[in-house]
C-alpha positions as CSV (number, residue, x, y, z in Angstrom):
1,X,9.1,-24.8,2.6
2,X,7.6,-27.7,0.2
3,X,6.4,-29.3,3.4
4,X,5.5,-27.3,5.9
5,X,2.0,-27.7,5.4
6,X,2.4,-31.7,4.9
7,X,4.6,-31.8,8.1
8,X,2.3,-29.2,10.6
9,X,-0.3,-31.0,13.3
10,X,-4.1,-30.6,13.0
11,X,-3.4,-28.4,16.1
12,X,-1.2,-25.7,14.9
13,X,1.6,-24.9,17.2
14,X,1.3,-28.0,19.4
15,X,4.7,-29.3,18.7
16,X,5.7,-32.9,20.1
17,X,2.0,-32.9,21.1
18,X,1.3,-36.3,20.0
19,X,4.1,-37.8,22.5
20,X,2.7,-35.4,25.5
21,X,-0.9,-36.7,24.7
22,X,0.1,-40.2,24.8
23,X,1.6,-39.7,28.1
24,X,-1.4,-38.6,29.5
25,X,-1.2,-36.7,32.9
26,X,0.3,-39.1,35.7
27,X,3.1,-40.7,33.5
28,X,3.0,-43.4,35.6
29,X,3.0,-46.9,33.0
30,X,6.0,-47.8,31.2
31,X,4.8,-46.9,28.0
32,X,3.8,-43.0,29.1
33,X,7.5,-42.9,30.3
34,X,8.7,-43.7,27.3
35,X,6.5,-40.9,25.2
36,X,8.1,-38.6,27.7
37,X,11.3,-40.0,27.1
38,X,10.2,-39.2,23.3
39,X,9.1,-35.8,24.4
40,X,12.8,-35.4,26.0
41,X,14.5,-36.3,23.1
42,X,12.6,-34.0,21.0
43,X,14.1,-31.1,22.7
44,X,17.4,-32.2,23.0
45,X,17.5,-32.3,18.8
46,X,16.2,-28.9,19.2
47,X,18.4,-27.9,21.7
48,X,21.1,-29.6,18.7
49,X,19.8,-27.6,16.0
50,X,20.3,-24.0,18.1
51,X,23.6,-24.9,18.9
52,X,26.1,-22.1,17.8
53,X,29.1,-24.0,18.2
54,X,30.4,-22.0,21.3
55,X,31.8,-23.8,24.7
56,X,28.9,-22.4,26.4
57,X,26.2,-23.9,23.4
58,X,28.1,-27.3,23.7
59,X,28.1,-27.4,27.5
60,X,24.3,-26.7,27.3
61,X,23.7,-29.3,25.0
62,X,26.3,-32.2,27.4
63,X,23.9,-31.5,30.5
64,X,20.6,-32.2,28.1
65,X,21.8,-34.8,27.0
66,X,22.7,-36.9,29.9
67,X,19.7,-35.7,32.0
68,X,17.5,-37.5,29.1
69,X,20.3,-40.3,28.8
70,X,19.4,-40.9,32.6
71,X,15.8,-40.7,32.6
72,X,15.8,-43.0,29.4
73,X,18.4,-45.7,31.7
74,X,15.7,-45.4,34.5
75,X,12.4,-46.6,32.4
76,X,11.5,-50.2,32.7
77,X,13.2,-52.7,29.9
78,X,9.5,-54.1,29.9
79,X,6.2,-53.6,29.1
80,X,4.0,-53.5,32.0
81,X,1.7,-56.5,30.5
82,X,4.9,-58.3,30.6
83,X,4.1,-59.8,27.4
84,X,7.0,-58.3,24.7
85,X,9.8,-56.2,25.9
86,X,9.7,-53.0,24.8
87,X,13.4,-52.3,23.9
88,X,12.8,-51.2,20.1
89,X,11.0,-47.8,20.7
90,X,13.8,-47.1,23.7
91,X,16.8,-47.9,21.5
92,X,15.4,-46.2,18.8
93,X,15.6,-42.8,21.5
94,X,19.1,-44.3,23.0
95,X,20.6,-44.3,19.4
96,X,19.7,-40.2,18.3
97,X,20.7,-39.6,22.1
98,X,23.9,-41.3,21.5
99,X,24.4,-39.8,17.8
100,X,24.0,-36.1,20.2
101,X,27.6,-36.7,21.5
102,X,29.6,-37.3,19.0
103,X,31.9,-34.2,17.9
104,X,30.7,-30.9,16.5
105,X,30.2,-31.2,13.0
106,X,28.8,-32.8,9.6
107,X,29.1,-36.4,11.3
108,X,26.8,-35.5,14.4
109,X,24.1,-34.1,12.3
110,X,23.8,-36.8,10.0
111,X,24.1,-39.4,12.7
112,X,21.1,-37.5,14.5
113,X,19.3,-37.5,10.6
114,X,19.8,-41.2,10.2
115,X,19.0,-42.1,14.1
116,X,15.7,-40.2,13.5
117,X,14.7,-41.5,9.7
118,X,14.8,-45.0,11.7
119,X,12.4,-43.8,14.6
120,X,10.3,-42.5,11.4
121,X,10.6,-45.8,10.2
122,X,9.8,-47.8,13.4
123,X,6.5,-45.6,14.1
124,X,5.2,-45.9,11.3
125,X,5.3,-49.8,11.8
126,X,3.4,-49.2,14.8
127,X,0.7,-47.4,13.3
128,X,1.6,-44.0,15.4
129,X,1.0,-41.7,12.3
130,X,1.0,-38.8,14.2
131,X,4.3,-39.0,16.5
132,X,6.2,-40.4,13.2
133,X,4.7,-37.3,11.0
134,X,6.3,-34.9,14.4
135,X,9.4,-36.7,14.6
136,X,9.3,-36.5,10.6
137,X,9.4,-32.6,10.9
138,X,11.9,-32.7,13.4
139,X,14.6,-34.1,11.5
140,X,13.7,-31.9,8.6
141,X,14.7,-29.2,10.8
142,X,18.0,-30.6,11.3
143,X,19.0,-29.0,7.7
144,X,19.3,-25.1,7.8
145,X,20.1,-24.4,3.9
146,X,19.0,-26.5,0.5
147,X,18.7,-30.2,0.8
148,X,20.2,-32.3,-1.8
149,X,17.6,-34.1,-3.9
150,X,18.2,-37.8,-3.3
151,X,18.2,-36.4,0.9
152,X,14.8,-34.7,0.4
153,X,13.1,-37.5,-1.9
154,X,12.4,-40.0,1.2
155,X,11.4,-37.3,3.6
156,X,8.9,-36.0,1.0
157,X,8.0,-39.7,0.3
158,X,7.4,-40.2,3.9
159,X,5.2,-37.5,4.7
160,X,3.5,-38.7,1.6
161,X,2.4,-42.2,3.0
162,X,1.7,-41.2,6.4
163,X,-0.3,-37.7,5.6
164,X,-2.2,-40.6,3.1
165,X,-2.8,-42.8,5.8
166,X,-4.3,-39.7,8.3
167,X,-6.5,-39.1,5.3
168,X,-4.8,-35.7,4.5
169,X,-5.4,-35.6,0.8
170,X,-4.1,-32.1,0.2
171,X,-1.1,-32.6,2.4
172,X,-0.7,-36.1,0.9
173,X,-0.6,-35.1,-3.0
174,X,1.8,-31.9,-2.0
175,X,3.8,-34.1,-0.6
176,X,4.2,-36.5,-3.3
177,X,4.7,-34.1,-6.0
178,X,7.6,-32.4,-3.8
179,X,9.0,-36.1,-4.3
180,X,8.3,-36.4,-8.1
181,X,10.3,-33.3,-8.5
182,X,13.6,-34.6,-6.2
183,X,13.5,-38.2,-7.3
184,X,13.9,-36.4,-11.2
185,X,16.9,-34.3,-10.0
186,X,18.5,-37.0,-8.1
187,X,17.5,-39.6,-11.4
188,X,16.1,-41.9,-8.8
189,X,13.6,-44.5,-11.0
190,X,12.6,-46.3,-7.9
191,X,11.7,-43.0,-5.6
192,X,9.7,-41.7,-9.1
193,X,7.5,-44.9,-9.6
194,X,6.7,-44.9,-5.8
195,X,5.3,-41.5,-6.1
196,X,3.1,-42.4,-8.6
197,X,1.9,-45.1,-6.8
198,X,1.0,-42.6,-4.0
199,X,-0.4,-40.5,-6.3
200,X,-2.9,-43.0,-7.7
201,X,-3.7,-43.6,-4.0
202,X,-4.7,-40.0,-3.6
203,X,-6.9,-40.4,-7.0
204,X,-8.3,-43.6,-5.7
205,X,-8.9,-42.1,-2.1
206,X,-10.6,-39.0,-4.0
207,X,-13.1,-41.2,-6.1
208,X,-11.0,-40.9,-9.4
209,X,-11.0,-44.9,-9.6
210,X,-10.1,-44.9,-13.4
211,X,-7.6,-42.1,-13.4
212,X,-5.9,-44.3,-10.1
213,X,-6.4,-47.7,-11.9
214,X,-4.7,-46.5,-15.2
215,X,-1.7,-44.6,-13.5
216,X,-0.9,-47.6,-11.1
217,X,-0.9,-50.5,-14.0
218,X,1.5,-48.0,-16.1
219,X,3.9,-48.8,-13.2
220,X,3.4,-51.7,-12.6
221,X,3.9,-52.8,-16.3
222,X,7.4,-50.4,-15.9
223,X,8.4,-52.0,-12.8
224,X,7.7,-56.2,-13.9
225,X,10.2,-55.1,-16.7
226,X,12.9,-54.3,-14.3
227,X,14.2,-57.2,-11.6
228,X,16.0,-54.3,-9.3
229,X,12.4,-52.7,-8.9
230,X,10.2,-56.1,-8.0
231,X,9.5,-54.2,-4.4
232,X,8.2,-51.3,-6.2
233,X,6.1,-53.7,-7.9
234,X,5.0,-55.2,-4.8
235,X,3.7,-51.6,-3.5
236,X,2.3,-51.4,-6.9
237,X,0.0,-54.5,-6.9
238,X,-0.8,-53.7,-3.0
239,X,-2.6,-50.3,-4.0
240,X,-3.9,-52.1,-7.1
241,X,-5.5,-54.2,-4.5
242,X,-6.9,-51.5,-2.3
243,X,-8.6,-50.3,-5.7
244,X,-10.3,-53.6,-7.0
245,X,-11.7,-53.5,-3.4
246,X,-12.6,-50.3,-3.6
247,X,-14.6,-50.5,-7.4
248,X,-16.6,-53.9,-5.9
249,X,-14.4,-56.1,-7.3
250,X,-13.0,-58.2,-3.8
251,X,-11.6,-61.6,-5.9
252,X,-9.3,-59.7,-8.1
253,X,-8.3,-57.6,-5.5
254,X,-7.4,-60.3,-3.0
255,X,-5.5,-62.0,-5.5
256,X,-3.2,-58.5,-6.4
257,X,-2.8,-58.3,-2.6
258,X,-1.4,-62.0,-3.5
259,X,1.0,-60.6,-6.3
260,X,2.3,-58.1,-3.5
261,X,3.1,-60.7,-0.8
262,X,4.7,-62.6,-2.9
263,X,7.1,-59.6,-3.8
264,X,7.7,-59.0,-0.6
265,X,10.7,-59.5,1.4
266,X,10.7,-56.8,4.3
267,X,8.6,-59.0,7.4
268,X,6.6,-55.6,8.1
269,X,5.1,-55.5,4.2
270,X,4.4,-59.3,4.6
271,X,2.9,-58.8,7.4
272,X,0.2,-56.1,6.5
273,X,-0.3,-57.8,3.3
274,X,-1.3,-60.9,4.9
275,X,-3.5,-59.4,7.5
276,X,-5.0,-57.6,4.3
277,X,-5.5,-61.1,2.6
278,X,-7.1,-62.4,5.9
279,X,-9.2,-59.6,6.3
280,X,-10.6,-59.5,2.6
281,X,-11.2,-63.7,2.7
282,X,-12.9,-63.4,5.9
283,X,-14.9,-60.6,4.4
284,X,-16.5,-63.8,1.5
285,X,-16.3,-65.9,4.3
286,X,-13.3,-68.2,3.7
287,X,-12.5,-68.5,7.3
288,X,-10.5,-71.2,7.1
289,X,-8.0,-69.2,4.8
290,X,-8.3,-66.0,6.6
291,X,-6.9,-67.8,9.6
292,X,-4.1,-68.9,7.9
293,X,-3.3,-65.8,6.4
294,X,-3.7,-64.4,10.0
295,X,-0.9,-66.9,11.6
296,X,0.8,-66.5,8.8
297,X,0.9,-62.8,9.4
298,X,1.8,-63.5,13.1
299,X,4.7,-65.3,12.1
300,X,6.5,-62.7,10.2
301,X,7.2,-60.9,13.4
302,X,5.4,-57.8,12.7
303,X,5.1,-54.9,15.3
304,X,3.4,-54.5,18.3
305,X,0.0,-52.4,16.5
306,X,0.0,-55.0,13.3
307,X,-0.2,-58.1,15.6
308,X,-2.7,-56.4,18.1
309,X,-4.7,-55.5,15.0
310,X,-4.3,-59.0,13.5
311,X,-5.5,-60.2,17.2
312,X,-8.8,-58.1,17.1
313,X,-9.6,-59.8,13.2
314,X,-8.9,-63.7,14.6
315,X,-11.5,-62.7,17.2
316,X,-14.0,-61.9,15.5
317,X,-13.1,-64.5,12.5
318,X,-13.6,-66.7,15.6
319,X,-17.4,-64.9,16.6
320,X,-18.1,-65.6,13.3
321,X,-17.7,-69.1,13.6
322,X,-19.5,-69.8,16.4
323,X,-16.0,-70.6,18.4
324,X,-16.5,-69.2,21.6
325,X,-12.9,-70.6,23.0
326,X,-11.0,-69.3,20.0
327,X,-12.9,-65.7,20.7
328,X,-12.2,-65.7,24.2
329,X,-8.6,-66.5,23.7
330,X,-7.9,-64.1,20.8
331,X,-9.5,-61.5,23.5
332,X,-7.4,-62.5,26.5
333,X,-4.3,-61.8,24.2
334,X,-5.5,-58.8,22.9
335,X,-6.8,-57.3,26.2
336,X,-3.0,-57.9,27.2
337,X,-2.0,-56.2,24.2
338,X,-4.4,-52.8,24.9
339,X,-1.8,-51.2,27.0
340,X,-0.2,-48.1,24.8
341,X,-2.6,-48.8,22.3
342,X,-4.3,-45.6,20.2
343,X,-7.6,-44.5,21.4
344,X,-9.0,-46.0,18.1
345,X,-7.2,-49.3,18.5
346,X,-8.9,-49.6,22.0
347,X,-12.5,-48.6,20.4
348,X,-12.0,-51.4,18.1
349,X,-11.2,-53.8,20.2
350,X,-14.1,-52.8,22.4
351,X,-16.5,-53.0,19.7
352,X,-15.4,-56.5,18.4
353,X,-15.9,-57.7,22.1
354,X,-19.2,-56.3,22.0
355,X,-20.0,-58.2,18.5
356,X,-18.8,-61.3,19.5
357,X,-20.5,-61.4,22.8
358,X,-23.6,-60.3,21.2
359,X,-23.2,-62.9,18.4
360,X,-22.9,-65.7,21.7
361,X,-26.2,-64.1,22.9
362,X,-25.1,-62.1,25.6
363,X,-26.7,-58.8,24.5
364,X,-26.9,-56.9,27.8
365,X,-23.4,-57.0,28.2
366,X,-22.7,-56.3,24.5
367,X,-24.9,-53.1,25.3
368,X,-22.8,-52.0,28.3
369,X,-19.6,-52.1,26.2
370,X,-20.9,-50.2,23.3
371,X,-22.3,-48.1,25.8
372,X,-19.1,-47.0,27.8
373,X,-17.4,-46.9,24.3
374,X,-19.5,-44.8,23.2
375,X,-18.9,-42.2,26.0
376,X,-15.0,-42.3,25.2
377,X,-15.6,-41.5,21.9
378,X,-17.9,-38.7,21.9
379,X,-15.4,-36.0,21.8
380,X,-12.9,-37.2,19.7
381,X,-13.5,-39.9,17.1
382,X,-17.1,-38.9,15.4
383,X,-16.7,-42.0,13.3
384,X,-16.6,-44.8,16.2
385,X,-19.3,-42.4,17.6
386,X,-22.0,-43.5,15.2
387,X,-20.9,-46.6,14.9
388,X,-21.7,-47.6,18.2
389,X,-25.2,-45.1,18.3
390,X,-25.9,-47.5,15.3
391,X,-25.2,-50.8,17.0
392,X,-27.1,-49.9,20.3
393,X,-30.0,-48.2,18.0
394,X,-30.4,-52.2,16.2
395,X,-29.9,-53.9,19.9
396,X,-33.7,-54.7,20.4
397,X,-33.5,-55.9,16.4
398,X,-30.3,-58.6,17.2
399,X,-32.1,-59.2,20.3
400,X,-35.3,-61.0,18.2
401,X,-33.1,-62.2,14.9
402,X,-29.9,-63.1,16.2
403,X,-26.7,-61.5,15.3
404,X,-25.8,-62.7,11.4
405,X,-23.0,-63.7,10.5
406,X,-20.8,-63.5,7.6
407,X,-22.3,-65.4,4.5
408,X,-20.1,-67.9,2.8
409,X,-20.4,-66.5,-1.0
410,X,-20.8,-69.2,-3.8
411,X,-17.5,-71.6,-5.2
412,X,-15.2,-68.7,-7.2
413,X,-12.9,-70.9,-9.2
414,X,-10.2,-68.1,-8.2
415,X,-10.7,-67.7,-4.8
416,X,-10.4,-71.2,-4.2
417,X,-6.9,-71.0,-5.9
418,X,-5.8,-68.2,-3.5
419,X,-7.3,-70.2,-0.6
420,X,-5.4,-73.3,-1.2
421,X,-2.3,-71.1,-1.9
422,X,-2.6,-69.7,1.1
423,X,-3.3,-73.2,3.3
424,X,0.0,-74.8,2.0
425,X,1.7,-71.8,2.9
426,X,0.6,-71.8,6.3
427,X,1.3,-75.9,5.8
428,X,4.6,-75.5,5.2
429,X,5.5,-72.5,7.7
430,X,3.8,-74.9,10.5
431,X,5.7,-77.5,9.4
């Protein structure tokens, strides 16, 4: 009940939309097969949860399960770009399918609990806020009286981040405080500091920059103090980061994003807090750091949306340069990449195509990009909408001045410390 309303899709009712919508109509690609697989599997947990226990229940449930068993052994073991297998979104469905058969009881539910908290996990690497948020609410389901505390703290914590990152505020800050409450009954000091920390990101997120930047160095002093908690400092520093940013302040925020890497050990957090780093140097225009903070993000084996993302910021670092080989490489990979990507992904990538073709004086077919992109986003994303009525409305301008380019800001003695940092780093990985 806490988080029904954190947990329910912006189109009420549409359950396991987001995997049908990804599919699309024909099915036909690898990866559409594999959100029906998704969609499958959805039903089959279902199909779990209504299961009464009775010969006639469990003989139901058998046949669902292997009818999605087989259509998940019939799917491709590859993407259809042939570029990265695509094995860790299928075994993520193979492993809740599997955790369906074992016997009736307390074991099989908490297998299927645990098989779907990773398929949380792994979705929310890929950027796929919506699907996680559904599968999310699936498992939830999966209890049918009160959930223990330290059980409910992670799932409330969950829909906490990703509600945050679909901009939810409401849904967000319900969400957290459902987790503030569990993490005190369980006495769980890491679960409590992390949702303050995604409370201040609702504050910060809301305009309430002082109320955000007081709440999130309180835990960050409480979690330096404490060795076991030096990750929760690391999530600490990231948002204190996001808020230095956010208040004009870029230097000291790039170098809190620093403090976070470097209390980072999970690949996918080094990995985003790189491509942060890169994105915030390229930003003053330290290329030459950004770019290593962007192969240094590549080599932390992040997922497939992080790396794609991280391939649309070395092409336009390379645009930016003038490097029209580097750009047109960064694109070939990424145009590789496009396949499954979100609609949004795809509208980025168009538009930083656009810019950098326009920046290499090729303005006419800049203007045909921006201009097809802009048809694809009419309905749906408003934002990308203007963006590209606003780069075709300055065409003629670019056309007579050129397309500028980032400015390199004036010697800050502290950026230069995080920019040498940052080069020995990517030194010593290369080496």
């Amino acid at each position: 009940m806490r988080l029904d309303r954190a947990l329910s899709l912006p189109e009420a009712g549409r359950h396991f939309a987001p995997f049908l919508d990804r599919a699309g109509a024909s099915g036909e690609s690898a990866r559409d097969r594999i959100a029906l697989a998704a969609y499958c599997l959805a039903r089959l947990v279902e199909r779990l949860v209504a299961c009464d226990g009775s010969e006639l229940a469990e003989r139901e449930l058998r046949v669902q399960r292997d009818m999605t068993r087989d259509f998940i052994s019939s799917l491709p073991p590859a993407d259809s770009d042939g570029l990265r297998p695509i094995e860790p979104e299928l075994e993520c469905i193979a492993r809740v399918v599997g955790a369906t058969g074992m016997a009736p009881g307390g074991r099989r539910i908490d297998g299927v609990r645990g098989s779907l908290a990773d398929y949380v996990a792994f979705l929310e690497e890929e950027g796929r806020w919506l699907e996680a948020l559904d599968v999310l609410r699936l498992g939830l389901g999966t209890w049918q009286g009160t959930i223990p505390a330290a059980r409910f703290c992670p799932v409330a914590l969950a829909a906490g981040r990703i509600n945050l990152r679909l901009r939810r505020l409401d849904q967000a800050a319900s969400s957290f405080a459902a987790a503030a409450e569990a993490a005190v009954e369980a006495q769980d000091e890491s679960a409590l500091l992390c949702t303050r920390i995604g409370a201040a990101a609702v504050a910060r997120l809301r305009g309430n920059l002082a109320m955000a930047r007081a709440e999130i160095e309180e835990v960050i002093r409480e979690a330096s103090s404490r060795p076991a908690l030096e990750s929760v400092a690391g999530m600490a520093y990231a948002e204190l980061g996001e808020l230095l940013t956010s208040a004009g302040r870029p230097v000291e925020g790039l170098r809190a994003l620093y403090e976070a890497f470097c209390r980072s050990s999970d690949p996918a957090e080094r990995a985003a807090r790189l491509t942060s780093l890169g994105e915030g140097l390229a930003a003053l225009g330290e290329c030459g750091a950004a770019e290593s903070a962007f192969e240094l993000a590549l080599n932390a084996g992040p997922g497939r949306a992080m790396q794609f993302r991280i391939r649309l910021d070395l092409m336009d670092l390379a645009s930016t340069q003038g490097n029209r080989l580097g750009f047109e490489r960064q694109r070939a990979i990424a145009g590789a990449m496009r396949t499954g990507a979100s609609a949004e992904s795809g509208l980025d990538f168009d538009h930083r195509t656009a810019i950098g073709l326009a920046r290499f004086g090729q303005f006419s077919r800049a203007a045909g990009i921006w201009r097809d992109a802009l048809a694809r986003a009419a309905d749906a994303q408003p934002q990308w909408q203007r963006t590209m009525e606003r780069m075709l409305d300055r065409l003629d301008e670019c056309r007579a001045d050129g397309v500028p380019s980032a400015l390199k800001q004036p010697p800050m003695p502290d950026l230069a410390v995080l920019s040498a940092d940052l080069r020995h780093l990517a030194a010593r990985a290369g080496a």
